[in-house]
N, C-alpha and C positions, 0 to 999 in steps of 0.2 A: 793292772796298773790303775785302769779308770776307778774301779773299788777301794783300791786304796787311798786314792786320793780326794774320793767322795768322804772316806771314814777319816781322813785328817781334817776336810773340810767340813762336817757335823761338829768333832771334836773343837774345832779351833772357836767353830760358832757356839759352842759351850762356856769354853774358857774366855769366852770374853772379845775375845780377837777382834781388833778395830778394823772397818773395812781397808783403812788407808791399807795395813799392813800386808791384810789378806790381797788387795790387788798387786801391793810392791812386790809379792810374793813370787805371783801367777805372772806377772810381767819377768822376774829375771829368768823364770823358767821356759817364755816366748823366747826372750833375748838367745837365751843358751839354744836352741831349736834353730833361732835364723844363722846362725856360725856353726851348726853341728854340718860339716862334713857331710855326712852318711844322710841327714834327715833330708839333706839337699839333694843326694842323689833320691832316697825314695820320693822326694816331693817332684823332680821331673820325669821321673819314670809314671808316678800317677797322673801326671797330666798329660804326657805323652798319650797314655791308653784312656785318658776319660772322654776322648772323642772318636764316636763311634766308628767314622771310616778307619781311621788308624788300628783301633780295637780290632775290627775285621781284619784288616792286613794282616797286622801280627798274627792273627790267631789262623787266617790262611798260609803265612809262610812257616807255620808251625807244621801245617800240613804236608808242605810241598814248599822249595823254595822257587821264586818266579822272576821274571823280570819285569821292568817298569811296564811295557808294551800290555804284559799279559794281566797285569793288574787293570790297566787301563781301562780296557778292551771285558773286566769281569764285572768292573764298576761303571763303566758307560762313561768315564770322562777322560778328563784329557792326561798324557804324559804325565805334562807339568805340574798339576794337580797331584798326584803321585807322588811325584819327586817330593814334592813340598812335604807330603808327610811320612815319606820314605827317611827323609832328612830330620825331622822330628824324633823320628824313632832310631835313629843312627844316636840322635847327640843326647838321647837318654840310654844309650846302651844297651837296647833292646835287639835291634839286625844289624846287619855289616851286610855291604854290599862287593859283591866278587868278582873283578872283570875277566869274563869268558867270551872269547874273539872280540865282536861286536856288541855285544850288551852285557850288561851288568846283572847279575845273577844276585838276589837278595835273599839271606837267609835268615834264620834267628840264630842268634846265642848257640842256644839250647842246639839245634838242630847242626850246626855248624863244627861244635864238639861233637856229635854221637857220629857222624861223618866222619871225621878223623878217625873216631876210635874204632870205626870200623873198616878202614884201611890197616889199622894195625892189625 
């Protein structure tokens, strides 16, 4: 996609193309990006994972699911720090959190399907 749009953007700088036109351009193509649906969900899913403690999380409860304590207690800080980006990564659709007796079991996605489908 980036190649093809470098090779329209050579060409266009050939044919003459005025900047005005070449920016009106590249702006309605921002526009349609800030209202896509879909680009909104991959754009807080990558911000969710572009900070490193979160990154680890995820990539630890890919591992193993845990709860907030045991996160805590792996990373040296508190709960509620935890929580905070436990919640981050909830509301980009990355883990759900599962209440088992007294604490909240956090798992991924990913790991939370293959679980089910191994109860079938």
């Amino acid at each position: 996609m980036i190649e093809e749009r470098f090779i329209k953007y050579i060409n266009e700088i050939e044919n003459g193309i005025t900047s005005e036109v070449f920016l009106e351009e590249n702006r309605k193509i921002i526009s349609h990006f800030k209202q896509d649906i879909e680009a909104k969900k991959q754009f807080k899913i990558h911000k969710a994972l572009s900070n490193l403690k979160r990154f680890l999380i995820y990539n630890l409860l890919k591992e193993k699911p845990m709860c907030t304590c045991a996160l805590a207690k792996v990373f040296q800080t508190s709960e509620g720090t935890i929580s905070h980006h436990l919640k981050i990564l909830q509301d980009a659709g990355k883990v759900i959190g599962m209440k088992e007796s007294y604490f909240t079991t956090y798992y991924t996605i990913e790991n939370l399907i293959q679980s089910f489908d191994k109860k079938d």
